[in-house]
C-alpha positions as CSV (number, residue, x, y, z in Angstrom):
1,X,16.3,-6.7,34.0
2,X,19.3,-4.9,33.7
3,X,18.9,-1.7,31.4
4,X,22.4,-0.7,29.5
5,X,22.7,2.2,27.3
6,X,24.9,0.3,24.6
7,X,21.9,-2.1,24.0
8,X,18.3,-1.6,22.7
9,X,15.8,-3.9,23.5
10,X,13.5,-5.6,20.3
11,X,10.8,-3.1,21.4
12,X,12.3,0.1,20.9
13,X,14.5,-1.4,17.3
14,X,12.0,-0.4,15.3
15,X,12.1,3.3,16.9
16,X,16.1,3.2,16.6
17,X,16.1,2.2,12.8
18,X,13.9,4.4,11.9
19,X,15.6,7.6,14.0
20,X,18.3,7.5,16.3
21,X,17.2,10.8,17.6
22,X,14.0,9.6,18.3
23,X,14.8,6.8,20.0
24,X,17.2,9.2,22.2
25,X,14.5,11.3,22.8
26,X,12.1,8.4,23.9
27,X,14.9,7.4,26.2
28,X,15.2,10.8,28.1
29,X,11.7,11.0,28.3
30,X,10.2,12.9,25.2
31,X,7.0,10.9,24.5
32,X,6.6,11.3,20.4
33,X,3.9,13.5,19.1
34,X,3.2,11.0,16.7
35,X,1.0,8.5,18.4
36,X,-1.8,8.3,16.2
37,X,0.7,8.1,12.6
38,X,2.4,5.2,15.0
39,X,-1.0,3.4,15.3
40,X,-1.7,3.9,12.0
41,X,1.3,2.5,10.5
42,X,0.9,-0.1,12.7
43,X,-2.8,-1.3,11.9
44,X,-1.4,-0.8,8.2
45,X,1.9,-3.6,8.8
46,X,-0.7,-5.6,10.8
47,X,-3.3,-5.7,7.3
48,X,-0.2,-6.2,5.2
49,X,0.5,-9.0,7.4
50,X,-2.4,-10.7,7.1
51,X,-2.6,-10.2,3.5
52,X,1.1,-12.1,2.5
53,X,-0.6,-14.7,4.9
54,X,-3.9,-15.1,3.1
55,X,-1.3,-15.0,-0.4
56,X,1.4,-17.9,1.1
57,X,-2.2,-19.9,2.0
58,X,-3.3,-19.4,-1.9
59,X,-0.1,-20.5,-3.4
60,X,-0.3,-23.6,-1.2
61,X,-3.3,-24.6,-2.1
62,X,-2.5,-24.0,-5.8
63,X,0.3,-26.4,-5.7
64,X,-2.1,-28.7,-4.3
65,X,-4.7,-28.5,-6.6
66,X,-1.8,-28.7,-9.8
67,X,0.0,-32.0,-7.6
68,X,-3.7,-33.4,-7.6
69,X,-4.3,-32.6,-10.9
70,X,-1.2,-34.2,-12.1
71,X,-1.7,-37.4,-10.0
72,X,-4.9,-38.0,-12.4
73,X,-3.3,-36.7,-15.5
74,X,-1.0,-39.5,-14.7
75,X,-3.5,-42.3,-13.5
76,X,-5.8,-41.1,-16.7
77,X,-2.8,-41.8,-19.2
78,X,-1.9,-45.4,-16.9
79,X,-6.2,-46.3,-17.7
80,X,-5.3,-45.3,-21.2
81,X,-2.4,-47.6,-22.0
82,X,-4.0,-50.8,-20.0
83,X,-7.1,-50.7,-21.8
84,X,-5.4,-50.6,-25.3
């Protein structure tokens, strides 16, 4: 694959958003210093991750517990009115 210097690849995006310079240095060859705050951060993103995921599973099975719970709210008041 072709590399051209007007385009950055999805890998090194995060490095270019957060500092241009950083990226540039990465690109000449100037591994960062920063290896372990890197890891860090990213075992941190990777928890956070998983979290929103476990929170997105919740809030579905929430609103299937409320839809199920309406479904007999609904089939209790039905009982109700045909046994009157």
């Amino acid at each position: 694959m072709r590399h051209d210097d007007r385009f950055i690849s999805a890998s090194e995006i995060g490095t270019w958003c957060y500092c241009k310079k950083a990226w540039y240095l990465s690109q000449r060859g100037y591994p960062s210093t920063l290896t372990e705050e890197r890891a860090s951060g990213t075992r941190y993103h990777e928890a956070h991750n998983q979290h929103l995921r476990a929170a997105r599973r919740q809030c579905a099975l929430a609103r299937v517990v409320m839809l199920v719970c309406l479904l007999i709210l609904i089939m209790l008041a039905i009982v109700h009115v045909w046994t009157r």
